[in-house]
TILOZA-338368 format. One record per residue (C-alpha): x, y, z; chain; residue in one letter. Coordinates in Angstrom, 1 decimal. Each point is the difference from the previous one (the first is absolute). Example, Ala and Ser with C-alpha at 12.3 -4.5 7.8 and 13.67 -1.06 7.14 Angstrom:
// residues 2
{atom {12.3 -4.5 7.8} A A}
{atom {1.4 3.4 -0.7} A S}
//
This chain:
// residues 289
{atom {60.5 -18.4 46.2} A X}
{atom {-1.6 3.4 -1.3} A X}
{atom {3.0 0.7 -2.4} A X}
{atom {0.8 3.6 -2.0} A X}
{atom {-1.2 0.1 -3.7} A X}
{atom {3.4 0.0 -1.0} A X}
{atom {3.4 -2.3 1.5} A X}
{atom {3.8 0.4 -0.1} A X}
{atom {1.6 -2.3 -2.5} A X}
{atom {3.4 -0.8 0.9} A X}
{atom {1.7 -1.2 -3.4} A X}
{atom {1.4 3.3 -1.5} A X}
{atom {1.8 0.7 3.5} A X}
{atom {1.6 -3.2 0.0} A X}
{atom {1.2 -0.5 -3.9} A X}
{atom {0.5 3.6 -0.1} A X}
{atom {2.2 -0.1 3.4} A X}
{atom {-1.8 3.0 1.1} A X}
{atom {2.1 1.4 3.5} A X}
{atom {-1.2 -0.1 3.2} A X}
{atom {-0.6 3.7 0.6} A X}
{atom {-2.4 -0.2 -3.6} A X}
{atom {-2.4 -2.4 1.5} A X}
{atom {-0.2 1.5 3.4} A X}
{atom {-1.0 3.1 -1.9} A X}
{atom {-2.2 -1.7 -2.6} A X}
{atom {-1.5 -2.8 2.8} A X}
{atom {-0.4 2.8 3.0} A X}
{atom {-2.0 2.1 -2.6} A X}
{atom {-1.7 -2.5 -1.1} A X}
{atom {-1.8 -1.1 3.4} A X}
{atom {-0.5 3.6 0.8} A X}
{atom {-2.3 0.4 -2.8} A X}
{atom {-2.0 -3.1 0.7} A X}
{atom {1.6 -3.3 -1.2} A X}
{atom {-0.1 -2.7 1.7} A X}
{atom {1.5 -3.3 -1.9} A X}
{atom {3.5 -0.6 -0.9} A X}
{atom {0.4 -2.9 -2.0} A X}
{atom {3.4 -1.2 -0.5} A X}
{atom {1.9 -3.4 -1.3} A X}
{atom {3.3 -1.7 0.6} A X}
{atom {0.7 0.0 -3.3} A X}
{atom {-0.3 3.2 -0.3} A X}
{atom {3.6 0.4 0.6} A X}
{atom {0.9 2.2 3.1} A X}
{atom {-3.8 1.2 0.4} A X}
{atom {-0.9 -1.8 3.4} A X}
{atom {3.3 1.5 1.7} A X}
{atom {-0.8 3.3 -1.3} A X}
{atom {-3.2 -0.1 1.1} A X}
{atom {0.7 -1.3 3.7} A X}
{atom {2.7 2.6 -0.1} A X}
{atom {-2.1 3.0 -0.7} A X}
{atom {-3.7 -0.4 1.9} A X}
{atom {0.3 -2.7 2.3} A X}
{atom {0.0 2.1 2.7} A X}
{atom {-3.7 1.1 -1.6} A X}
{atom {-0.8 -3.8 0.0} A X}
{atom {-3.6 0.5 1.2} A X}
{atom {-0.7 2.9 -2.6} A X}
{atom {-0.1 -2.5 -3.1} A X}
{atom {-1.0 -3.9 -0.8} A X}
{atom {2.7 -1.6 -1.3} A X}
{atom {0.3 -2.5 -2.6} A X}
{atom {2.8 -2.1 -2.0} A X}
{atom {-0.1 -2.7 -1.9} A X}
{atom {2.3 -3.3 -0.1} A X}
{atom {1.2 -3.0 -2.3} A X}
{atom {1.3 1.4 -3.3} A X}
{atom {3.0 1.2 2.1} A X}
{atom {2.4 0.1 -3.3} A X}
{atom {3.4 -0.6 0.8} A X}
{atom {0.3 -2.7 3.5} A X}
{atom {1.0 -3.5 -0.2} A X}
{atom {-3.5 -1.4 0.2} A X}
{atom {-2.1 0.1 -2.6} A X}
{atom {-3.0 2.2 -0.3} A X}
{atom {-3.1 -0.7 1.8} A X}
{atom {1.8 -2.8 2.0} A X}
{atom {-2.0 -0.7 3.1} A X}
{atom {3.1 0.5 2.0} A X}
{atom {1.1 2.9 -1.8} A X}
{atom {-3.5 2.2 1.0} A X}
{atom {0.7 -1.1 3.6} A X}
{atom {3.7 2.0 -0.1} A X}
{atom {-1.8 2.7 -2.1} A X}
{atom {-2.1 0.8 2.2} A X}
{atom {2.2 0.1 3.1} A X}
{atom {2.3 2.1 -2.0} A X}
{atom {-3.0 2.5 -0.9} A X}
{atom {-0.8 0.3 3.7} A X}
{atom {3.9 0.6 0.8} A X}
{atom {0.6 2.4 -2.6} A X}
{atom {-3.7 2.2 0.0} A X}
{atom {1.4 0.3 3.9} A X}
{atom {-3.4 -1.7 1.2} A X}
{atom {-1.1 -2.8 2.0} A X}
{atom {-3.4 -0.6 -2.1} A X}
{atom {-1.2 0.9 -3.7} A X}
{atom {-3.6 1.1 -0.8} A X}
{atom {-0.2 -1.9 -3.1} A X}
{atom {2.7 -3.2 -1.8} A X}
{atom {-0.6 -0.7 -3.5} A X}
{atom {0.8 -3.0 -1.7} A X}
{atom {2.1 1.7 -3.4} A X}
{atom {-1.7 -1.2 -3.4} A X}
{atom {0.6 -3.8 0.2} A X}
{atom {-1.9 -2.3 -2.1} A X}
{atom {-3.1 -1.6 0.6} A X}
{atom {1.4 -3.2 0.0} A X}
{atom {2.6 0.7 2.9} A X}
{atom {-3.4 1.7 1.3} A X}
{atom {-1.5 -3.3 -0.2} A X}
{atom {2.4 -2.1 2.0} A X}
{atom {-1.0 1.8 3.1} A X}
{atom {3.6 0.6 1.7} A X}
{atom {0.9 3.5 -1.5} A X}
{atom {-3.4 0.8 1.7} A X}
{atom {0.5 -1.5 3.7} A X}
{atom {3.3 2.0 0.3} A X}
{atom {-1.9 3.0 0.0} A X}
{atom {-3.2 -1.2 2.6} A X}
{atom {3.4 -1.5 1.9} A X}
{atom {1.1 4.0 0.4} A X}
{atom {-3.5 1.2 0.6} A X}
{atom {-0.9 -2.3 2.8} A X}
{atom {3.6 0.9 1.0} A X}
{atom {-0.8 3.5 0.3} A X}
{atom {2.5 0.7 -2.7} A X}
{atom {-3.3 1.1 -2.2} A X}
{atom {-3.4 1.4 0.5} A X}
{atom {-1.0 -1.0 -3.2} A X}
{atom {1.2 -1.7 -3.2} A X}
{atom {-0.5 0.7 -3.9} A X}
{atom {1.0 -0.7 -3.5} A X}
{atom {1.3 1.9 -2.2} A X}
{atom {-0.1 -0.9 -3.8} A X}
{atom {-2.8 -0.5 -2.9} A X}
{atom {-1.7 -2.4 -2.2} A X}
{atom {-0.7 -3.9 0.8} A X}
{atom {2.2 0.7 3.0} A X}
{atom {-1.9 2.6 1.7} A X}
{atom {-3.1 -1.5 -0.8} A X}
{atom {1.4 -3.1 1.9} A X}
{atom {1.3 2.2 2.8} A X}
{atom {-3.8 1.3 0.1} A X}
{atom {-2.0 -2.8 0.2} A X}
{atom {2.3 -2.5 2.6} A X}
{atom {-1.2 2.1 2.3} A X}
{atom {3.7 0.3 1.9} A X}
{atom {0.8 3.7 -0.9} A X}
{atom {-1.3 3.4 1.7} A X}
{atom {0.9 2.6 -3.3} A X}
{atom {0.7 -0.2 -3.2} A X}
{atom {2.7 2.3 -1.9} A X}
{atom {-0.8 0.1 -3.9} A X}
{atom {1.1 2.2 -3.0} A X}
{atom {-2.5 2.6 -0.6} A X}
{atom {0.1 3.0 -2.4} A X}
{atom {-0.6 1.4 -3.5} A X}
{atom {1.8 -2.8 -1.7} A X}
{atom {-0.4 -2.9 2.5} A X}
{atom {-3.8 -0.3 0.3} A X}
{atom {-0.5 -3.9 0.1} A X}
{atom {-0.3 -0.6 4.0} A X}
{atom {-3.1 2.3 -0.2} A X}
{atom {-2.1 -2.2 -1.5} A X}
{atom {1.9 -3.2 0.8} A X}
{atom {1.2 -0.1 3.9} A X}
{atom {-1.1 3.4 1.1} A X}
{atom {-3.7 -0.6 0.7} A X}
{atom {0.5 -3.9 1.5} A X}
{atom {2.6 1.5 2.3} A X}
{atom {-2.6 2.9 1.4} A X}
{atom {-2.7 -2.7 0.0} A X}
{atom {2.2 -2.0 2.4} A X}
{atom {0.7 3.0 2.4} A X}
{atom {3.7 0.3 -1.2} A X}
{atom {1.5 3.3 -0.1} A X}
{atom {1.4 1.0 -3.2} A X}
{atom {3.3 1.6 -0.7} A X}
{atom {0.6 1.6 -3.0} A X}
{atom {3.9 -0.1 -1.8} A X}
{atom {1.4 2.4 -2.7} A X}
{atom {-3.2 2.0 0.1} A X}
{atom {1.9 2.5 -2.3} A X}
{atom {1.1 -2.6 -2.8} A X}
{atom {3.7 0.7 1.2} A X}
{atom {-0.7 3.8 -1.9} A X}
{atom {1.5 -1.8 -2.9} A X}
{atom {-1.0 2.7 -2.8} A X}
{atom {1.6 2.6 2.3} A X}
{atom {2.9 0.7 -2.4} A X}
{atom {-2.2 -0.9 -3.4} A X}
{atom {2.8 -1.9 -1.2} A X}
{atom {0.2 -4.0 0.6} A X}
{atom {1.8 -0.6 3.4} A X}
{atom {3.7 -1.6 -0.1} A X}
{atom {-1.3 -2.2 2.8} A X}
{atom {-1.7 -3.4 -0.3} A X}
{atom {-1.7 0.9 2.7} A X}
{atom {-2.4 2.8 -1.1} A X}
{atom {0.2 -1.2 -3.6} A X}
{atom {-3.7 -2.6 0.1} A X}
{atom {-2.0 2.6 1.7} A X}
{atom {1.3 2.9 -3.3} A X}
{atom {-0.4 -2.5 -2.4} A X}
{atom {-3.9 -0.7 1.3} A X}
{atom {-0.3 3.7 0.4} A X}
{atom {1.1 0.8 -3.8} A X}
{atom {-2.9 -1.9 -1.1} A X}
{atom {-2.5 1.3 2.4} A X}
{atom {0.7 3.8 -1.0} A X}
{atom {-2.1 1.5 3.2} A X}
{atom {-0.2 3.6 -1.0} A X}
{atom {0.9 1.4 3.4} A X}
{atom {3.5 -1.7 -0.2} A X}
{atom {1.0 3.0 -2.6} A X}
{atom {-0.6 3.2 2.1} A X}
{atom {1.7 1.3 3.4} A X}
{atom {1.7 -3.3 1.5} A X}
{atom {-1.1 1.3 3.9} A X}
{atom {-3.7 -0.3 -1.5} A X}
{atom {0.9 -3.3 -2.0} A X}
{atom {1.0 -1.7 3.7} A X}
{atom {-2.9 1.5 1.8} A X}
{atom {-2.3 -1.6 -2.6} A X}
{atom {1.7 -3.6 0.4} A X}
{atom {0.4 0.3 3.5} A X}
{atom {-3.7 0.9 0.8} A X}
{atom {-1.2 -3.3 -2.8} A X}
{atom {1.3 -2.1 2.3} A X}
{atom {-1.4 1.4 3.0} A X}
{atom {-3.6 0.1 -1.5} A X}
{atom {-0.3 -4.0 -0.5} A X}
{atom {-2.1 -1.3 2.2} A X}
{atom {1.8 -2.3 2.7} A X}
{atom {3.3 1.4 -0.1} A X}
{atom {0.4 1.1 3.5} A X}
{atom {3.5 1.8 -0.5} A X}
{atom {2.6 0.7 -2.7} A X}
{atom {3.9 -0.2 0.6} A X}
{atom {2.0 3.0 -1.5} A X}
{atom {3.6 -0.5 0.1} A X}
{atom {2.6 2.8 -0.7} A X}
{atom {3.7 1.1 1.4} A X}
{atom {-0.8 3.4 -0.3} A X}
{atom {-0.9 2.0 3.6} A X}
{atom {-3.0 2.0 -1.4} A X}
{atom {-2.1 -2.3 -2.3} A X}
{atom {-1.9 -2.0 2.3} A X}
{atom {-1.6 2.8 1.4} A X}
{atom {-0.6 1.5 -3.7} A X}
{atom {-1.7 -3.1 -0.5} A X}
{atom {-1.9 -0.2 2.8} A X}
{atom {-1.2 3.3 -0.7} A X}
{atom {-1.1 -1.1 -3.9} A X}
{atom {-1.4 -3.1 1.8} A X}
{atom {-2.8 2.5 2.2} A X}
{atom {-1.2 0.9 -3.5} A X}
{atom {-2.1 -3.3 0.7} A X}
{atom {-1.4 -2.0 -3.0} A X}
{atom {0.0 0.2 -3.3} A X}
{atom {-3.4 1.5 -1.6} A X}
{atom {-2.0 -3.6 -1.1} A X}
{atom {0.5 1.1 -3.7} A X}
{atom {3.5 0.5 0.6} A X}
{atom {0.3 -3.2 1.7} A X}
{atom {-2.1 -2.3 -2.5} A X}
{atom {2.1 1.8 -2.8} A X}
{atom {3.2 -1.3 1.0} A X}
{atom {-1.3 -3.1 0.5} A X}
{atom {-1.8 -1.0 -3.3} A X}
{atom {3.7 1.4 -1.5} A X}
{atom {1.8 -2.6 2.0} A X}
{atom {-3.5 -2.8 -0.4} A X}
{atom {0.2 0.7 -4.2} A X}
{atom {4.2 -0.1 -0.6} A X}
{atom {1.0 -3.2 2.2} A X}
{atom {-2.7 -1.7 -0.7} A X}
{atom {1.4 -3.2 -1.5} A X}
{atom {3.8 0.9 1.0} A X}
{atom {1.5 -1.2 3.3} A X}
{atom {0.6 3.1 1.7} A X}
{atom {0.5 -1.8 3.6} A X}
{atom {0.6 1.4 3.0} A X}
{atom {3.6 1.1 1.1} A X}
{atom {2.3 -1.3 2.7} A X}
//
């Protein structure tokens, strides 16, 4: 796959319960400006029917990828082998499609890794045609496992200005192995957008890291704050694409224009990351989920 610099992250749209009409306006615009990856989830609420809603008449403009197992909310629990194969014939139902560029396998552990099943479900739906190819999305020992079993095509990892670990620890085995890597929350979630500590538990371990690493460019214009952690992400070597999600119509292509800026300056680059090398050194600043 020869995949855009930048994807389509289908979260906000779902827990935001963004309306159709918003992401056929924000998806259509999108594609016209270049992208070409929508990554999406099923538990990412009602994202997957929004998605097969609005472009999947434009189904061979974009690759299209979901993920399955922490479904949150069904019967079975999480990860059950028999729970991925429902996920994914939901995914394909709802995304209005009769195949899916790329399943991931959702941030299980590397010991369900281990037992092999979780695994075969997927190479079940690719030999199926279900699937092209098949990834993992997570960090840590997990994604190191997922690396070296040699079963998965990509690997989706945390990657920005205050989740730097997978660049030295799964980043360059995963390029060494021909795996394509997908960077998540390339933008830290924007968690100092407000200066003030989110109310959500969800933004709140990426402002506490970021309180400590003080980057200078976090205090100025916020557009110039984003272009500067957007474009980080995209300079580390290996990291074939980055997914930006939002619910709002104009920002992908906003992005994707801050995106053509290309790389950081080297200077630039190494400065950010002897910040993030000197403060987490001896703290367990892990990747997120």
């Amino acid at each position: 796959m020869q995949v855009s610099m930048l994807g389509f992250g289908g979260a906000e749209i779902g827990f935001e319960a963004a309306s159709v009409s918003t992401v056929e306006r924000l998806l259509d615009s999108a594609l016209d400006a270049g992208l070409n990856i929508i990554d999406t989830a099923e538990c990412y609420k009602g994202s997957e029917e929004l998605i097969g809603q609005a472009v999947s008449h434009r189904r061979k403009d974009y690759y299209l990828f979901t993920k399955c197992g922490h479904a949150s909310g069904f019967a079975i629990p999480d990860w059950d082998p028999d729970l991925l194969v429902q996920s994914i014939d939901r995914s394909l139902k709802r995304l209005k499609t009769d195949y899916i560029d790329l399943i991931q396998l959702h941030s299980c552990s590397e010991q369900l890794l281990k037992q092999g099943d979780v695994i075969e479900v997927l190479q079940r739906a690719r030999e199926a045609g279900k699937a092209r190819y098949i990834g993992y999305s997570g960090d840590r020992e997990a994604a190191m496992y997922a690396i070296r079993c040699g079963a998965f095509d990509t690997l989706q990892t945390s990657v920005n200005i205050a989740d730097q670990e997978a660049i030295e620890l799964t980043i360059p085995e995963a390029v060494q192995r021909g795996m394509g890597v997908i960077a998540k929350r390339p933008l830290a979630k924007v968690a100092w957008r407000t200066g003030e500590k989110p109310v959500s538990a969800y933004y709140g371990p990426y402002w506490e890291r970021l309180q400590q690493l003080r980057y200078d460019f976090l205090h100025v214009d916020l557009e110039h704050s984003v272009e500067i952690a957007l474009r980080f992400t995209l300079s580390i070597p290996g990291v074939s694409t980055a997914i930006v999600g939002t619910a709002k119509p104009d920002r992908w292509v906003r992005n994707a224009e801050l995106a053509r800026k290309g790389v950081l300056p080297e200077a630039q680059l190494q400065s950010i990351r002897s910040r993030w090398l000197e403060t987490a050194s001896g703290q367990d600043w892990r990747g997120q989920r």
